[in-house]
Structures are given as C-alpha cells and as structure tokens.
ZATIZA-443094 format. One line per field, with one value per residue (C-alpha): residue number from 1; residue in one letter; x, y, z. Coordinates in nm, 2 decimals. Layout:
i: c(NUM	...)
aa: c(a	...)
xx: c(X	...)
yy: c(Y	...)
zz: c(Z	...)
This chain:
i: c(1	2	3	4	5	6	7	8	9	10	11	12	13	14	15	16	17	18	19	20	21	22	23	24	25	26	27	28	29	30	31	32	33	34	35	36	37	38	39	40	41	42	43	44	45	46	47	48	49	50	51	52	53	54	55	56	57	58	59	60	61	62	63	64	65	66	67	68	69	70	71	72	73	74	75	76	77	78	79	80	81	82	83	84	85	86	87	88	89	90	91	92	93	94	95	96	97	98	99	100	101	102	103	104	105	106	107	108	109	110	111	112	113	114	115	116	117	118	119	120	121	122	123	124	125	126	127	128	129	130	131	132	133	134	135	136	137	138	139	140	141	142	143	144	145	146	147	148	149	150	151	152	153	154	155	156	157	158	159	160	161	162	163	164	165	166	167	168	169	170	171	172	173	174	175	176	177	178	179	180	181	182	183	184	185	186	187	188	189	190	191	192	193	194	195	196	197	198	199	200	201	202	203	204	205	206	207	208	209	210	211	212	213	214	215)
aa: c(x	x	x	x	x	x	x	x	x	x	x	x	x	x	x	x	x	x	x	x	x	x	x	x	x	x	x	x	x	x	x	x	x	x	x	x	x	x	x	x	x	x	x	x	x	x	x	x	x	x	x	x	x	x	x	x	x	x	x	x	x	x	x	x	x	x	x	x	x	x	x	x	x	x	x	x	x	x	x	x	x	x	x	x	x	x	x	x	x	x	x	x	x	x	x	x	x	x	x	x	x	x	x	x	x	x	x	x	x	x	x	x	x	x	x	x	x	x	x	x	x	x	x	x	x	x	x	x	x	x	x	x	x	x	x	x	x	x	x	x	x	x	x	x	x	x	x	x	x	x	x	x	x	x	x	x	x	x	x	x	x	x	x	x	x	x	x	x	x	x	x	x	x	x	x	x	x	x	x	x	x	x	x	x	x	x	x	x	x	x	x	x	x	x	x	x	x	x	x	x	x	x	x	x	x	x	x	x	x	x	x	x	x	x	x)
xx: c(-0.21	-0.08	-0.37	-0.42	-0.55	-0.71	-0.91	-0.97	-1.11	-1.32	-1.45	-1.56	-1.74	-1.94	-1.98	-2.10	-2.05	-2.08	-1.80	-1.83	-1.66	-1.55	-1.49	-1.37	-1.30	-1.07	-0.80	-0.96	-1.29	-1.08	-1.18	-1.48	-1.63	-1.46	-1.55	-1.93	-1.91	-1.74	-2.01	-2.29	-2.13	-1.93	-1.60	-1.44	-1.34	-1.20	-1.06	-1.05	-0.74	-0.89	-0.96	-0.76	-0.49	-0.62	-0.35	-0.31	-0.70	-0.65	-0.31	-0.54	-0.82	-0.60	-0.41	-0.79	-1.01	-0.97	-0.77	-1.16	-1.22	-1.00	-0.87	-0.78	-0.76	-1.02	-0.95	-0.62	-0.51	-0.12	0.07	0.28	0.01	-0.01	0.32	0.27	-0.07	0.13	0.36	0.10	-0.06	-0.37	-0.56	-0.77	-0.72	-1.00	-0.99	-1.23	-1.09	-0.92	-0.60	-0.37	-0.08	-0.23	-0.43	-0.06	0.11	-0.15	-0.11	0.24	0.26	-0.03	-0.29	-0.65	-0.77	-1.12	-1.06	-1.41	-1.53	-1.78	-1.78	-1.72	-1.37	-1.26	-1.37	-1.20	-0.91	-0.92	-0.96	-0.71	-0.46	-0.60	-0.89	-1.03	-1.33	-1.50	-1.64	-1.91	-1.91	-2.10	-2.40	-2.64	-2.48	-2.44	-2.78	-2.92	-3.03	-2.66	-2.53	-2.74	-2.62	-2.27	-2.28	-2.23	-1.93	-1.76	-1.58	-1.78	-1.73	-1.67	-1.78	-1.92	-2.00	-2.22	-2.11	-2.27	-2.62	-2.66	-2.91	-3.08	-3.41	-3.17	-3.04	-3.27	-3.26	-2.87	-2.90	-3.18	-2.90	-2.64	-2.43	-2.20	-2.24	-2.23	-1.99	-2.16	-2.07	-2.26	-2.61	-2.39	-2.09	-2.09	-1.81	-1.92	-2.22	-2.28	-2.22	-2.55	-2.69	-2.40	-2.52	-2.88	-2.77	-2.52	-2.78	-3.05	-2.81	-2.72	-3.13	-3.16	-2.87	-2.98	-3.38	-3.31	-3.00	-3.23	-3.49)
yy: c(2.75	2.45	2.34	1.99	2.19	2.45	2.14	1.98	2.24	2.30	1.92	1.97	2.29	2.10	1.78	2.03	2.37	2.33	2.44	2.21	2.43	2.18	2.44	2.28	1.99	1.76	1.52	1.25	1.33	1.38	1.10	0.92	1.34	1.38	1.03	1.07	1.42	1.26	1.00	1.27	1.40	1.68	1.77	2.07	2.06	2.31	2.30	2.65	2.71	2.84	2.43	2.25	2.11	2.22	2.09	1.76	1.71	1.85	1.64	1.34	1.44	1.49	1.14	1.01	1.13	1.08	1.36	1.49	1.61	1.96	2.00	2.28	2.56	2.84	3.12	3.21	3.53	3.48	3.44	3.19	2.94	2.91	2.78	2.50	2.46	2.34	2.14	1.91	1.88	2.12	2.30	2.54	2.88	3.02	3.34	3.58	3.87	3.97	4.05	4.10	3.97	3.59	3.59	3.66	3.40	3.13	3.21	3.20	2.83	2.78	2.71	2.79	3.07	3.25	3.53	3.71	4.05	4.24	4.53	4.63	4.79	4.43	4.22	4.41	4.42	4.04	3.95	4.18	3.98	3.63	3.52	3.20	3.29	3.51	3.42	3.67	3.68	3.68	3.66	3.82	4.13	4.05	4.00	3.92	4.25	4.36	4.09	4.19	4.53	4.37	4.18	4.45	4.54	4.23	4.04	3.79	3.50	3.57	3.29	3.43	3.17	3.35	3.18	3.24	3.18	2.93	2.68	2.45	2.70	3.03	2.95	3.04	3.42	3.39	3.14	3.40	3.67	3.40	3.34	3.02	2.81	2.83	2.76	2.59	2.58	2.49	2.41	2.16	2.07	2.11	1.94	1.60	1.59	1.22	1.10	0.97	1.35	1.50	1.26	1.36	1.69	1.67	1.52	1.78	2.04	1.82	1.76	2.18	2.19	2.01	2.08	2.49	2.51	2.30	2.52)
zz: c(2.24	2.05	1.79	1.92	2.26	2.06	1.85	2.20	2.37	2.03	2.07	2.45	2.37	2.09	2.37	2.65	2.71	3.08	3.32	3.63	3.93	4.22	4.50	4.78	4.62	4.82	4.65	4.84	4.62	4.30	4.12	4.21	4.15	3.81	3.66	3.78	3.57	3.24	3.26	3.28	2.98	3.18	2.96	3.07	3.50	3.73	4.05	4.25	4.37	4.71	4.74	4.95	4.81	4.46	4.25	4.38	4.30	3.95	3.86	3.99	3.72	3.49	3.53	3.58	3.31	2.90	2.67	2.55	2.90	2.98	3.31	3.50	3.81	3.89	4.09	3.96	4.08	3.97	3.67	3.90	3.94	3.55	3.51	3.83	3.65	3.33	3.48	3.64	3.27	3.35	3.03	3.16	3.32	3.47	3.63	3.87	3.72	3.40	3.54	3.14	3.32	3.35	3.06	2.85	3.05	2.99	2.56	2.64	2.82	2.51	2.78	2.76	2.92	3.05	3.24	3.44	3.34	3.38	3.19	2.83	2.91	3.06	2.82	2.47	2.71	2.81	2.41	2.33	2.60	2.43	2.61	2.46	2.59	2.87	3.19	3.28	3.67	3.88	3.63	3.94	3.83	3.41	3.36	3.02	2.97	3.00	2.80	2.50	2.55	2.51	2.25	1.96	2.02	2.11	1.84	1.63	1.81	2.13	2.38	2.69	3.00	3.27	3.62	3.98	4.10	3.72	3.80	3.52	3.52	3.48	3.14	2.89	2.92	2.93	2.60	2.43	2.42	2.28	2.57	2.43	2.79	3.15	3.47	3.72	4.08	4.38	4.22	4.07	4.33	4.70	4.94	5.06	4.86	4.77	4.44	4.36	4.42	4.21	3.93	3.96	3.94	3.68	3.43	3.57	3.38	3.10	3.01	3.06	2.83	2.55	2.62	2.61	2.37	2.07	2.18)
C-alpha cells in the first residue's frame, strides 16, 4: 500500500468510520447516492460486486467524489477482480471471507483491504496475509460478547468493523468492546430508495456515530 493511500485511508477513518455498502447499486444511481453520502459526511464507499454493473458504478464514484473519500468493491471472491478493481482507480477491497489469496493480491496492487472473519483462526490468518483491517461478518453471529473474547489475542491495533444487521441503536455494545467502526448496508442503502430517505438515514448514523463513540 503506497503511503499516500495508507495516510488517506487513515484520514477517512478519523472523518468517519462508517462503511456505506450500496448493494444493488445501479450506475444510473452512482452519483446522485455517492455525493448525498460525502455530504452526510460518508468517506469510505463500496459497491458489491453481486450489483449490477458494479464497476461501472464504482469508476463513476470514483471519477465523482474527492481523493478524502475511498472507493471500492464488496463481495470480492477473486484475486482477478482486484486487479480490474485497480485499473478503474478503486481503494478498497472488501471481502465476505478471508480468502489469503486476495488479501495478498490487494498488498501487492498496494490496495486496501478488509477481508470477513469470524473466528480467531481467520482473523491472525487474515493479518498475517495484510489485512488493513477486519470486517466481522455477519455481526448476528460476532456478538459483542465474542468480540471481547477476541480481542486479547489480536494485535494491538487491530481495527475490527462488525457488518450485518448494524442499525444506529446496535452500536454501542459493539463500540463498548472497542470495535474501530461499522459497515453498513441496508439500514442504510436499499435500491431505489429516494435520496431524501438515504440522507435522513445517513445522518441518523452519523448523529449515533458521534453521540455513542464521545460517549
């Protein structure tokens, strides 16, 4: 990862550590989506790749949104896609599983890259692979319980972002145990869903944000 993308990525984490997940995203709804999330305060943006057209919408994003917002793909299951991910300008890698074989090719194109895991095994393996950070999915099944069980013998630092079922009244058990933010999919983002409601929304997770994280 080149350290202009490492400081980036560093900046949107301190701006908002909130993952917005666009599944189903169409390119049509590319940018009017993205820019109503940037101006919530929305930094870091994924496009699933199981979206139609996924990396049309992301190049769009990319092309549409300032160099303090990251862009990239969710759901990617191949080391292939990194590499088309790259060449369209995408930053972020974000995986449902913690398949080594991606997570190396993303430090290789110098991408960033959070790979799921659920277990202890899959996590030190994921780090080991270099992981930027872990996405804990789907948080139904990582409870907080489970996550402060974890977090002894992860490395210092190790960001963890719960995703599935996040909603702005789920985060403060995940934030009590130290998770580092969340991904947030369709409490957030549905397909079609009018941009006036995916404003409301956005800032209902922004406020929670800020409200339980100061807490």
């Amino acid at each position: 990862m080149t350290n202009t993308l490492h400081t980036r990525f560093e900046a949107a984490l301190q701006h908002l550590p909130l993952v917005a997940i666009l599944r189903g995203l169409t390119p049509a709804e590319a940018e009017p989506v993205a820019q109503t999330l940037y101006q919530a305060g929305f930094r870091l943006i994924e496009v699933p790749l199981n979206s139609p057209d996924p990396f049309t919408s992301i190049a769009s994003i990319r092309q549409c949104l300032p160099k303090d917002a990251l862009v990239g793909a969710g759901t990617v299951l191949e080391a292939e896609d990194v590499t088309r991910l790259k060449d369209i300008g995408g930053e972020l890698v974000v995986m449902p599983h913690a398949d080594t074989s991606v997570i190396r090719a993303a430090k290789a194109l110098g991408l960033i890259s959070m790979p799921g895991v659920v277990t202890p095994t899959e996590a030190l393996a994921a780090l080991k692979a270099g992981a930027n950070a872990l996405k804990l999915f789907p948080a139904e099944l990582v409870t907080p319980a489970i996550v402060k069980a974890m977090r002894p013998i992860l490395p210092k630092g190790t960001r963890l972002f719960p995703v599935g079922g996040i909603t702005p009244d789920t985060m403060a058990p995940f934030l009590a145990v130290g998770v580092s933010g969340f991904g947030l999919g369709s409490a957030l983002y549905s397909p079609g869903l009018p941009l006036t409601q995916l404003a409301r929304q956005a800032e209902c997770f922004v406020a929670a944000w800020k409200t339980q994280h100061a807490a």
